[in-house]
VOFI-525941 format. One record per atom (N, C-alpha, C): x, y, z; residue in three letters; residue number from 1. Coordinates in steps of 0.02 Angstrom, whole numbers, plus 50000, padded with zeros to 5 digits. Layout:
// VOFI-525941
X_Y_Z_ALA_NUM
...
//
This chain:
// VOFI-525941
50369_54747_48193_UNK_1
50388_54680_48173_UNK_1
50327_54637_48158_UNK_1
50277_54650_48188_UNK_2
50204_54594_48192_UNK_2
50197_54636_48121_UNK_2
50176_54678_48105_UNK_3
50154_54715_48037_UNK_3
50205_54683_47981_UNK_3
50247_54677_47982_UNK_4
50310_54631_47939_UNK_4
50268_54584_47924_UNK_4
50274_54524_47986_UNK_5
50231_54466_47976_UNK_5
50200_54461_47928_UNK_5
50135_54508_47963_UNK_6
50051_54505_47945_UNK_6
50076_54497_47873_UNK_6
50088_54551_47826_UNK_7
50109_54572_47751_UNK_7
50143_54492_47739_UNK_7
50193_54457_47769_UNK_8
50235_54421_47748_UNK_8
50161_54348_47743_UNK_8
50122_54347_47788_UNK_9
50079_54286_47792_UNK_9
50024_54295_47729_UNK_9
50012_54345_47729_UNK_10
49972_54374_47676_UNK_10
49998_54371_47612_UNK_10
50054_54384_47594_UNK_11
50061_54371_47536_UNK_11
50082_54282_47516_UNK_11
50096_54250_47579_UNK_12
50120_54184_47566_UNK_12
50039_54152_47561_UNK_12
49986_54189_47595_UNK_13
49934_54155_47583_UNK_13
49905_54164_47518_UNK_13
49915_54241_47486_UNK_14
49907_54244_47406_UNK_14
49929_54209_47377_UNK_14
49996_54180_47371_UNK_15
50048_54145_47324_UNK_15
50020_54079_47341_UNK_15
49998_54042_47383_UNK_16
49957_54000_47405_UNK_16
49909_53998_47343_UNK_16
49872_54043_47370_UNK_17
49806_54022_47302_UNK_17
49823_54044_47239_UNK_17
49860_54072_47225_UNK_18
49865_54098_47158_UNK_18
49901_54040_47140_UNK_18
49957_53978_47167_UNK_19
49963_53899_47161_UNK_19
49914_53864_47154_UNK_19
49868_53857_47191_UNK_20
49803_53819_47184_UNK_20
49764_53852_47128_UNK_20
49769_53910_47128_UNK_21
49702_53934_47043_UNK_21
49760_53894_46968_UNK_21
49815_53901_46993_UNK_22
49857_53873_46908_UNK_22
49847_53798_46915_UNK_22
49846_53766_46984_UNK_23
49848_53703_46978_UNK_23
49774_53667_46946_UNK_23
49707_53725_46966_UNK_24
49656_53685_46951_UNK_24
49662_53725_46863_UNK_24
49678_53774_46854_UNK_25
49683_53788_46758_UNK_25
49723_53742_46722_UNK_25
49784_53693_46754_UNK_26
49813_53664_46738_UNK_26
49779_53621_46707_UNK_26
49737_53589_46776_UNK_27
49705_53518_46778_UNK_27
49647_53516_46750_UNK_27
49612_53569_46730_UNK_28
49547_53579_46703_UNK_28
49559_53611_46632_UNK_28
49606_53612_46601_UNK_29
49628_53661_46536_UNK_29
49559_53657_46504_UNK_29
49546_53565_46486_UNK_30
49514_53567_46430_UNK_30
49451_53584_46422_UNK_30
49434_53559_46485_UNK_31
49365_53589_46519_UNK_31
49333_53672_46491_UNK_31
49403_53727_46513_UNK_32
49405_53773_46518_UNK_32
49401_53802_46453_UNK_32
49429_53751_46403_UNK_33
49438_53780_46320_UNK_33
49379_53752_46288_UNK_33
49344_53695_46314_UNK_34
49283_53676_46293_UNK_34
49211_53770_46312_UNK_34
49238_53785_46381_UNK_35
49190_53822_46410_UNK_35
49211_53866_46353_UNK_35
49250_53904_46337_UNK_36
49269_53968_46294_UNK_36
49230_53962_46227_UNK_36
49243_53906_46192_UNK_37
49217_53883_46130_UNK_37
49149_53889_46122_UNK_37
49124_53851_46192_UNK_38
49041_53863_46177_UNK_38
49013_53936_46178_UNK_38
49045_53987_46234_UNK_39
49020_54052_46235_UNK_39
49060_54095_46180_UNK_39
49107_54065_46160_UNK_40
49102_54110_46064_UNK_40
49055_54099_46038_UNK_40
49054_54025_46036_UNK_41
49000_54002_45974_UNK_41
48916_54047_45991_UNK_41
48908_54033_46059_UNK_42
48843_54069_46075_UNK_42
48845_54126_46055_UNK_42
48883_54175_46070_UNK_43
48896_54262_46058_UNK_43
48884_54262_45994_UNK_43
48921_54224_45943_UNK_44
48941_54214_45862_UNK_44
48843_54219_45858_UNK_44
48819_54157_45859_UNK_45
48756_54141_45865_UNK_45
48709_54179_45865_UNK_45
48718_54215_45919_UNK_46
48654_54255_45960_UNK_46
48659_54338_45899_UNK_46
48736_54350_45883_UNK_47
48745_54393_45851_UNK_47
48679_54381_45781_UNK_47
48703_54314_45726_UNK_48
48672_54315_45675_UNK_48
48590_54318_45689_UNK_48
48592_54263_45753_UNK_49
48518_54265_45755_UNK_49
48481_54344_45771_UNK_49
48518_54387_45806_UNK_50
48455_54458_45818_UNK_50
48480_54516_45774_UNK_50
48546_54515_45748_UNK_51
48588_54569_45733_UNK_51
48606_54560_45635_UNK_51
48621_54493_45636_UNK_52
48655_54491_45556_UNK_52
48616_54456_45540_UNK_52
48598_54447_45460_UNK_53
48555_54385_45427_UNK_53
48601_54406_45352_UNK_53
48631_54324_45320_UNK_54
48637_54327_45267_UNK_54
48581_54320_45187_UNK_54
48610_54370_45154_UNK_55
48554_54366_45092_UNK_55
48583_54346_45026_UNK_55
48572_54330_44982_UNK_56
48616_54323_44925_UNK_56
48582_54367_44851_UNK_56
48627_54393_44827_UNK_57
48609_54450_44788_UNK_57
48584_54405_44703_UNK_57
48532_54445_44692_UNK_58
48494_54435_44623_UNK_58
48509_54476_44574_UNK_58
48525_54453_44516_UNK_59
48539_54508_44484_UNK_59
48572_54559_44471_UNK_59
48587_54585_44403_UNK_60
48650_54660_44424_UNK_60
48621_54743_44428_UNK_60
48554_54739_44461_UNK_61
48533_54811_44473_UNK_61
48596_54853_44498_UNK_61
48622_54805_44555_UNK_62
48693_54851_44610_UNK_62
48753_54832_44580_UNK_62
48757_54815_44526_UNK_63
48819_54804_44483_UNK_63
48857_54871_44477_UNK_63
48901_54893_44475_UNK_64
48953_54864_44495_UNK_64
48985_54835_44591_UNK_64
48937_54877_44621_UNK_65
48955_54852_44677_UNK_65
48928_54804_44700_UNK_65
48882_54752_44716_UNK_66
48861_54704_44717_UNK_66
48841_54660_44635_UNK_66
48886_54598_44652_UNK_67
48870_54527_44570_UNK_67
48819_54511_44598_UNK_67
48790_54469_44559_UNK_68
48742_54429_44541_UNK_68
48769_54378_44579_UNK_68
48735_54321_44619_UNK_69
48748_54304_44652_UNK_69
48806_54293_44689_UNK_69
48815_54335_44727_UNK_70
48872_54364_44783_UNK_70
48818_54368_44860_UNK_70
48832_54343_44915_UNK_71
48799_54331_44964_UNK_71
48839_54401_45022_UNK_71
48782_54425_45048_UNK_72
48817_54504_45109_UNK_72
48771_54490_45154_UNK_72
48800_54515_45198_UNK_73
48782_54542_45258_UNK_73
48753_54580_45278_UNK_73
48670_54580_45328_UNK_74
48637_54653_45352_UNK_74
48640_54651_45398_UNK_74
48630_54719_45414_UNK_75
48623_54706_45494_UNK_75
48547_54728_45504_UNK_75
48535_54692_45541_UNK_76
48443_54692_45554_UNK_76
48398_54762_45585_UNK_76
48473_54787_45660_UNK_77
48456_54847_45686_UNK_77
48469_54910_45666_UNK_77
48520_54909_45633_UNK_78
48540_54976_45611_UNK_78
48485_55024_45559_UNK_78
48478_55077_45580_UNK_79
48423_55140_45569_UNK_79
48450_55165_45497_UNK_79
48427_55135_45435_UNK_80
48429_55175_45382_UNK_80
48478_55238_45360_UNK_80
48507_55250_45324_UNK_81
48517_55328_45310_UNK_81
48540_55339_45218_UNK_81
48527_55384_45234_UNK_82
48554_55408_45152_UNK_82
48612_55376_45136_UNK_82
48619_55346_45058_UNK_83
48658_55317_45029_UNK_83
48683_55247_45068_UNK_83
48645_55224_45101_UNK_84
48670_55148_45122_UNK_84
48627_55109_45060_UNK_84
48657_55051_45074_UNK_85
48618_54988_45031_UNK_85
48583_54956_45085_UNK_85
48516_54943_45056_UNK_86
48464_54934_45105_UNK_86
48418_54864_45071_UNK_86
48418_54829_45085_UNK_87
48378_54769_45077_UNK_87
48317_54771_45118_UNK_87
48245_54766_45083_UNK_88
48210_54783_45065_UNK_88
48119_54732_45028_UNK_88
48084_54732_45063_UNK_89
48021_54686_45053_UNK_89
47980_54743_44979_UNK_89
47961_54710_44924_UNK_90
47921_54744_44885_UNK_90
47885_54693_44863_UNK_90
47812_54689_44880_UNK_91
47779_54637_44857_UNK_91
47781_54576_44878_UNK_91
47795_54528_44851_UNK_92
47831_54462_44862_UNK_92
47906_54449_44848_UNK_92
47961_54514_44843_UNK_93
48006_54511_44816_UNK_93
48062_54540_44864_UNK_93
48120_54516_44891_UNK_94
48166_54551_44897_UNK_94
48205_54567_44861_UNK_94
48224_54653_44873_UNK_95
48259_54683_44819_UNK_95
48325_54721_44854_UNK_95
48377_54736_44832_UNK_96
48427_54787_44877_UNK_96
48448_54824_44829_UNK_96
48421_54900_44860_UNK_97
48454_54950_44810_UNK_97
48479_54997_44880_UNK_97
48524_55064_44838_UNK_98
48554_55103_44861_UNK_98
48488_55166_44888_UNK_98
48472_55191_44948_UNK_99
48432_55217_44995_UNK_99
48446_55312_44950_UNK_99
48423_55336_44917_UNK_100
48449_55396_44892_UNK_100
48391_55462_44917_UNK_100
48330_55454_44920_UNK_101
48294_55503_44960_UNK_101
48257_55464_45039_UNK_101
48262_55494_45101_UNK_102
48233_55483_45162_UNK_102
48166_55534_45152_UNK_102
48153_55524_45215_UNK_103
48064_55557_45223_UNK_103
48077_55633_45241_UNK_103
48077_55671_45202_UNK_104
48088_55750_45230_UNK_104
48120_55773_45144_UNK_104
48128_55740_45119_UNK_105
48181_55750_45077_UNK_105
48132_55794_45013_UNK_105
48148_55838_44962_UNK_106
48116_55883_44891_UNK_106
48136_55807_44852_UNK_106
48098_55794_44806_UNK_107
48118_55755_44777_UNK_107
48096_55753_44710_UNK_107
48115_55770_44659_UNK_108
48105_55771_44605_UNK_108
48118_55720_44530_UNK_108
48075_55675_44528_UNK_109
48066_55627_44462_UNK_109
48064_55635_44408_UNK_109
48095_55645_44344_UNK_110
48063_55662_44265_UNK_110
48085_55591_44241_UNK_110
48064_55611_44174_UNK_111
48060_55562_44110_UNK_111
48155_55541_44127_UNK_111
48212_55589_44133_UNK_112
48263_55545_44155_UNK_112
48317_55591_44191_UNK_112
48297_55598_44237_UNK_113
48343_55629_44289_UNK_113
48292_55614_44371_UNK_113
48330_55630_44414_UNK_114
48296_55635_44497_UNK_114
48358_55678_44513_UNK_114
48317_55725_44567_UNK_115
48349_55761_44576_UNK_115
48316_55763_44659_UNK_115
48353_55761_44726_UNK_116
48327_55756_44784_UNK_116
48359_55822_44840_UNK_116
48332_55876_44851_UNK_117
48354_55919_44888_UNK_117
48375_55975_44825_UNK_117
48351_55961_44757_UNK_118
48387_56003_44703_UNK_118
48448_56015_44673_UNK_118
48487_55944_44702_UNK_119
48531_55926_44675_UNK_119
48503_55858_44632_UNK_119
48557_55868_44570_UNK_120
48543_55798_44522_UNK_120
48593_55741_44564_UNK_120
48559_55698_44563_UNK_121
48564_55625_44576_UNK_121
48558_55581_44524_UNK_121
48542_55588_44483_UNK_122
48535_55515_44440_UNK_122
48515_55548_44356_UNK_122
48551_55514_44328_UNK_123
48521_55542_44257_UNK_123
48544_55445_44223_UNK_123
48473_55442_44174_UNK_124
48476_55380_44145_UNK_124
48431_55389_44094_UNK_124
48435_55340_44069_UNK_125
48377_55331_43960_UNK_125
48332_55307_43959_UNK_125
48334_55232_44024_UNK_126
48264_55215_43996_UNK_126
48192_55273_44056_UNK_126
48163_55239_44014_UNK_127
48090_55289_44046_UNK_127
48053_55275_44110_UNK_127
48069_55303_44159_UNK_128
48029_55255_44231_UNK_128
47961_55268_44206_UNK_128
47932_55233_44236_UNK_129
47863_55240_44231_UNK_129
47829_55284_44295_UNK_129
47858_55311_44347_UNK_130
47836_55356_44418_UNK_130
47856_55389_44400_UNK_130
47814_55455_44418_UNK_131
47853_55524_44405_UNK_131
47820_55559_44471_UNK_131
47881_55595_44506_UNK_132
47855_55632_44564_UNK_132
47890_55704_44571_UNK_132
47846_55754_44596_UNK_133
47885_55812_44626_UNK_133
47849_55848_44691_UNK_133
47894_55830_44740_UNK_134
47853_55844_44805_UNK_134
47901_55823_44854_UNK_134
47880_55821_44913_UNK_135
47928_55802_44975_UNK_135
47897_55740_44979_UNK_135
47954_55691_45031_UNK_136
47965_55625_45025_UNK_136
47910_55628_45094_UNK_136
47849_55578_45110_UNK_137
47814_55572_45165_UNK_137
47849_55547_45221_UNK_137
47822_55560_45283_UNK_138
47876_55525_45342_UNK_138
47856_55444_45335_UNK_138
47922_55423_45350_UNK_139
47902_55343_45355_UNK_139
47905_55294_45271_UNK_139
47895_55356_45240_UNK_140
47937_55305_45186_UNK_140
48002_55315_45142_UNK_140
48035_55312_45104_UNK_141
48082_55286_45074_UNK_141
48089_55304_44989_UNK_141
48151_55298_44965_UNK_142
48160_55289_44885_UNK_142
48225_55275_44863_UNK_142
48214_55230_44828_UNK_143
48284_55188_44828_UNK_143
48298_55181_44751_UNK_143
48361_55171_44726_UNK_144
48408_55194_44649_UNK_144
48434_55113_44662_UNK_144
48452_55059_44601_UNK_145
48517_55014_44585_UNK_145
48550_55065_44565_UNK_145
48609_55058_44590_UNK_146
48675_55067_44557_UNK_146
48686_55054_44502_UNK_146
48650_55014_44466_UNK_147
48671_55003_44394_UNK_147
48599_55036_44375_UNK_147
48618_55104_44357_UNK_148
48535_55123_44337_UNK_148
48514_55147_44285_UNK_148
48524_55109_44220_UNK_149
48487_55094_44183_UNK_149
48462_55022_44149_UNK_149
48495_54979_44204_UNK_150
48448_54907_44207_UNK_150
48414_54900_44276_UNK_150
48384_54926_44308_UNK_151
48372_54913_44392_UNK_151
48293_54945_44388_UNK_151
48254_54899_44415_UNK_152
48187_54894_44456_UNK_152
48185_54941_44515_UNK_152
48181_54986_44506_UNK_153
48160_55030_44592_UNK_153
48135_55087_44594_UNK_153
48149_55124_44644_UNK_154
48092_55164_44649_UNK_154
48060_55206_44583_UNK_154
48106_55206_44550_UNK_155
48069_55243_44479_UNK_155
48020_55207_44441_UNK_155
48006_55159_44456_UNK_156
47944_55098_44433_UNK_156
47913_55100_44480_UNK_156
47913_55073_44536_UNK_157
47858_55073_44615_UNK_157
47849_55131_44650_UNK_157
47891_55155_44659_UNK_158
47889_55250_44717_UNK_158
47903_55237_44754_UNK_158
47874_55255_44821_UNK_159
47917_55251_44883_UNK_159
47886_55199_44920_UNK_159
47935_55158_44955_UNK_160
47928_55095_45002_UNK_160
47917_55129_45084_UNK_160
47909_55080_45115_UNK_161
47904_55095_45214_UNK_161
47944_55066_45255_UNK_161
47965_55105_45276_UNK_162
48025_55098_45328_UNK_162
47981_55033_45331_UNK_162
47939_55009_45381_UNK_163
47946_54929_45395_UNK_163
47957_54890_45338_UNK_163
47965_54905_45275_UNK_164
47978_54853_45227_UNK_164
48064_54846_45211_UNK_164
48110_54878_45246_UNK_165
48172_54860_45252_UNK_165
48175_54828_45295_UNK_165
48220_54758_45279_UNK_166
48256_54720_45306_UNK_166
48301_54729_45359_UNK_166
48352_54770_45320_UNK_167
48412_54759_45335_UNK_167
48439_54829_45306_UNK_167
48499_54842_45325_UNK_168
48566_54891_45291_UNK_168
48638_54849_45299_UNK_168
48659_54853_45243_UNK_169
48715_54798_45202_UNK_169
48764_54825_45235_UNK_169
48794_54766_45301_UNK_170
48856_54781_45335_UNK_170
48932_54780_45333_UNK_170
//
C-alpha cells in the first residue's frame, strides 16, 4: 500500500511541475519565440558566414546552365571533385567553370578536342591557345565553361591550384 502511495505522490508531484513548466511557457511565450528567432538567425548566419558565400555569375561561359547575371551559392568547405562547378581565383578575376580533369588525371589538349583519362571530353572550333599531353600535377586543377566555344579557361591559362578555388556551386 505505501508503494501505491509513493508512485501516486510522485506522479502528482510530476503533474505538479509539468503545470508549472506550461504555466511559465505560457507566461514567457514571447520571450521564448524571441529566444528561437535569434538562434535561427545565428545558425542561418554562422552558416553563410563559414560555410556559404553568395557570387553572382558573369557572363555566358556556363550557359546553358548558369545566365549571365544569375547569383548561386558555394559552399566554401566542400573538397572539389570531378564535374562540379567550381568558382575559382585567376589573376585578378573570378571565374566559374565546370572542374573536368583533377590531379592524377592523362590529360590530353589539341588544336580542338581534350580528352582526360582517354576518353573525349570536349570537342570545339575555336583554337585554345594551351596545348598539353601529360598527367595533371598534384594540387592543381583544369576547368571547361559549359558553353565551350565562347568560355575563357583552362584551354587559354592551364591548370589552376586547389588554393585558388573558392568555392563548389551548392
Amino acid at each position: 500500500m505505501i508503494k501505491y502511495q509513493r508512485n501516486k505522490f510522485t506522479m502528482l508531484k510530476s503533474k505538479n511541475l509539468s503545470n508549472k513548466f506550461l504555466k511559465f511557457i505560457k507566461k514567457n511565450r514571447l520571450i521564448i519565440g524571441i529566444i528561437f528567432i535569434f538562434t535561427c538567425v545565428l545558425i542561418v548566419s554562422a552558416l553563410f558566414i563559414f560555410v556559404y558565400q553568395l557570387i553572382n555569375v558573369e557572363g555566358n561561359s556556363m550557359f546553358p546552365t548558369l545566365k549571365n547575371g544569375q547569383q548561386i551559392f558555394i559552399n566554401n568547405v566542400k573538397k572539389p571533385q570531378r564535374n562540379d562547378v567550381v568558382v575559382f581565383k585567376y589573376k585578378d578575376k573570378i571565374l566559374i567553370k565546370r572542374l573536368v580533369g583533377i590531379p592524377g588525371d592523362k590529360l590530353e589538349v589539341t588544336e580542338n578536342s581534350i580528352l582526360i583519362n582517354d576518353e573525349l571530353v570536349a570537342n570545339f572550333t575555336d583554337l585554345g591557345f594551351w596545348k598539353f599531353n601529360g598527367v595533371i600535377p598534384e594540387g592543381k586543377f583544369f576547368a571547361l565553361g559549359d558553353n565551350i566555344n565562347f568560355s575563357n579557361d583552362s584551354r587559354t591559362f592551364g591548370f589552376f591550384d586547389l588554393n585558388d578555388i573558392k568555392g563548389v556551386w551548392a
